[in-house]
C-alpha positions as CSV (number, residue, x, y, z in Angstrom):
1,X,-29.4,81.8,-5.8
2,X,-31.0,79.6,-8.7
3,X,-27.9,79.4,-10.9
4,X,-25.6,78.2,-7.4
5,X,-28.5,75.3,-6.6
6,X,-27.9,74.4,-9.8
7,X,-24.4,73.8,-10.1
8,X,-24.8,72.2,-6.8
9,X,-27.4,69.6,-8.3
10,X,-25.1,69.7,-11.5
11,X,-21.9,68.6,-9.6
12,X,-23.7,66.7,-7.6
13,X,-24.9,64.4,-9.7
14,X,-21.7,64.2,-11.8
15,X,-20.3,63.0,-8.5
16,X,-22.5,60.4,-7.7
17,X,-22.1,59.1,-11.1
18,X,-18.1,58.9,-11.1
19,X,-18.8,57.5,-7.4
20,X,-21.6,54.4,-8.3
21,X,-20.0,54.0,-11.7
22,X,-16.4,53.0,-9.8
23,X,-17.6,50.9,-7.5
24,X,-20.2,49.5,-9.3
25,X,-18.9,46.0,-8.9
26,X,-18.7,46.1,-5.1
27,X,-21.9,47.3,-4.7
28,X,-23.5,44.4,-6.6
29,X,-21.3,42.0,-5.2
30,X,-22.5,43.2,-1.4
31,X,-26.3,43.4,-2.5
32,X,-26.3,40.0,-4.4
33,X,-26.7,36.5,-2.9
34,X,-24.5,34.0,-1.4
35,X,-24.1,32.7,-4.9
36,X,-25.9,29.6,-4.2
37,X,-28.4,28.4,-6.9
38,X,-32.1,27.5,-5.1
39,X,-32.9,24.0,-5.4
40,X,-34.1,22.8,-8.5
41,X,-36.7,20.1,-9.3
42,X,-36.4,19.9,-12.7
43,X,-33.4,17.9,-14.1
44,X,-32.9,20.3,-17.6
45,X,-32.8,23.4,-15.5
46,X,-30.1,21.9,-13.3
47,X,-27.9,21.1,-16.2
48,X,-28.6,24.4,-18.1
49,X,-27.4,26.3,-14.8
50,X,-24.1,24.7,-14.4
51,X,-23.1,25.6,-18.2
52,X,-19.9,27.5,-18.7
53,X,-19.6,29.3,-21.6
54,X,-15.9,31.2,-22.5
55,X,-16.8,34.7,-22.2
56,X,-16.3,36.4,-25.5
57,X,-14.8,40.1,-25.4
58,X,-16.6,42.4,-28.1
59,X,-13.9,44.4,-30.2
60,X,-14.8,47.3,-32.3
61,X,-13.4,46.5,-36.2
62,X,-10.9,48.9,-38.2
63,X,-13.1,50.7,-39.8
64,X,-15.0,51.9,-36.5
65,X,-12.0,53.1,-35.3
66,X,-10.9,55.0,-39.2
67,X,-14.6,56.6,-39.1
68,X,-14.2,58.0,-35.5
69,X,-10.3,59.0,-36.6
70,X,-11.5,60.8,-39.5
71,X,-14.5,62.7,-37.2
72,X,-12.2,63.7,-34.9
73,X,-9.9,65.4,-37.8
74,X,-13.0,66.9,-39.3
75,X,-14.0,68.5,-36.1
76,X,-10.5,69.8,-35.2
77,X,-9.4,71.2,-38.3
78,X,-13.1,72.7,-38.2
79,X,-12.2,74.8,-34.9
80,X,-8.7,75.3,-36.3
81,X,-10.0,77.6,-39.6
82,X,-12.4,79.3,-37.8
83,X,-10.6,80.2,-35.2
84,X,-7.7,81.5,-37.7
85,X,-10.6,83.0,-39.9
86,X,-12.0,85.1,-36.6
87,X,-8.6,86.4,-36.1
88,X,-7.8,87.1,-39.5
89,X,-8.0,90.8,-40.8
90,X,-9.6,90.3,-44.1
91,X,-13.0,91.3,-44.7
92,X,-14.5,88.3,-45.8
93,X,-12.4,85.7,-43.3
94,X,-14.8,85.4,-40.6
95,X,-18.2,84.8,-42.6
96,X,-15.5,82.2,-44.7
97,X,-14.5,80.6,-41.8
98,X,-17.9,80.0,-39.8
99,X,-18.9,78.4,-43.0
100,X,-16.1,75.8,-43.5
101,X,-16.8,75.0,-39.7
102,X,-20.4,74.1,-40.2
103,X,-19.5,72.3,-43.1
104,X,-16.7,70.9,-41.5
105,X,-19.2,70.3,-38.1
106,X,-21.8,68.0,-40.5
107,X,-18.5,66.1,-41.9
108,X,-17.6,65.2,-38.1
109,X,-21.3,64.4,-37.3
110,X,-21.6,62.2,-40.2
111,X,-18.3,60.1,-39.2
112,X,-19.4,59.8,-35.9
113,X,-22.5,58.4,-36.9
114,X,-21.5,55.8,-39.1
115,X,-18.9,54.9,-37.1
116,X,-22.3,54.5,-34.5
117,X,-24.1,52.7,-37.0
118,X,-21.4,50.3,-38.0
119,X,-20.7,49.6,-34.1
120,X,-24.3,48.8,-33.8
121,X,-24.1,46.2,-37.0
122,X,-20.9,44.4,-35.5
123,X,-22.1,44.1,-32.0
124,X,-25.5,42.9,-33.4
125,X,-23.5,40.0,-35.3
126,X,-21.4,39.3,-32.3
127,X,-24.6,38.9,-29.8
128,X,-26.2,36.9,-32.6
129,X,-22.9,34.2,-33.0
130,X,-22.7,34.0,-28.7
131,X,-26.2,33.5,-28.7
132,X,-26.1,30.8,-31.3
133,X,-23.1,29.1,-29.5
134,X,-25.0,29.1,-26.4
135,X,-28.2,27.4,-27.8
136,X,-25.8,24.7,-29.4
137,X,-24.3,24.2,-25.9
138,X,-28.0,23.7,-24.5
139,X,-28.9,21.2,-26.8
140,X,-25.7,19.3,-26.2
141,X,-26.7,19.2,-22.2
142,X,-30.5,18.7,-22.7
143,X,-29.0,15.4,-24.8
144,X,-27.3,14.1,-21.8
């Protein structure tokens, strides 16, 4: 009885998740406001609210991509040799093969997390550059 509420709160939630996450935007879009901006006294914060700034897609580089590539090889070739050194009949196959897997496991696991690492630097430089564009555009419209 425990293990079938569990895979009822397990799918359940996998659901709901698949379910808010694709219609995210229609749900904020219903909950938000008329889109009309409460009147301001203040001159500067009128300007600064009708700036329009060209929205700037974030791109992981080359070398993201190569990392994750070359995890993804480790990983799979991993699974691949122990699987062929489990079915093997020599005697030393197996205990051969579960090694090359964990090494082959960390190798994956250390891609993967430079690739993480080096996502993190890029996307820090890329939020630094649009916020530096955006204070130059508030200094141009507190000007005027």
């Amino acid at each position: 009885m425990n293990l079938l509420a569990a895979l009822i709160i397990l799918f359940g939630s996998i659901f709901l998740f698949v379910f808010l996450s694709s219609y995210w935007d229609e749900i904020k879009e219903e909950f938000s406001a008329s889109g009309e901006l409460p009147p301001v006294k203040d001159k500067a914060k009128l300007k600064l609210s009708k700036i329009d700034l060209p929205e700037i897609k974030f791109q992981d580089s080359g070398w993201v991509l190569l990392y994750v590539i070359f995890g993804w090889i480790c990983f799979i070739v991993g699974i691949l040799v122990l699987f062929i050194g489990l079915t093997s009949d020599h005697k030393d196959s197996s205990s051969e093969a579960a090694i090359f897997f964990c090494s082959a496991l960390l190798a994956s696991l250390s891609c993967f997390f430079a690739a993480h690492v080096l996502r993190l630097q890029e996307k820090t430089a890329h939020h630094a550059e649009k916020n530096s564009e955006l204070l130059k555009s508030i200094n141009e419209k507190l000007k005027d």
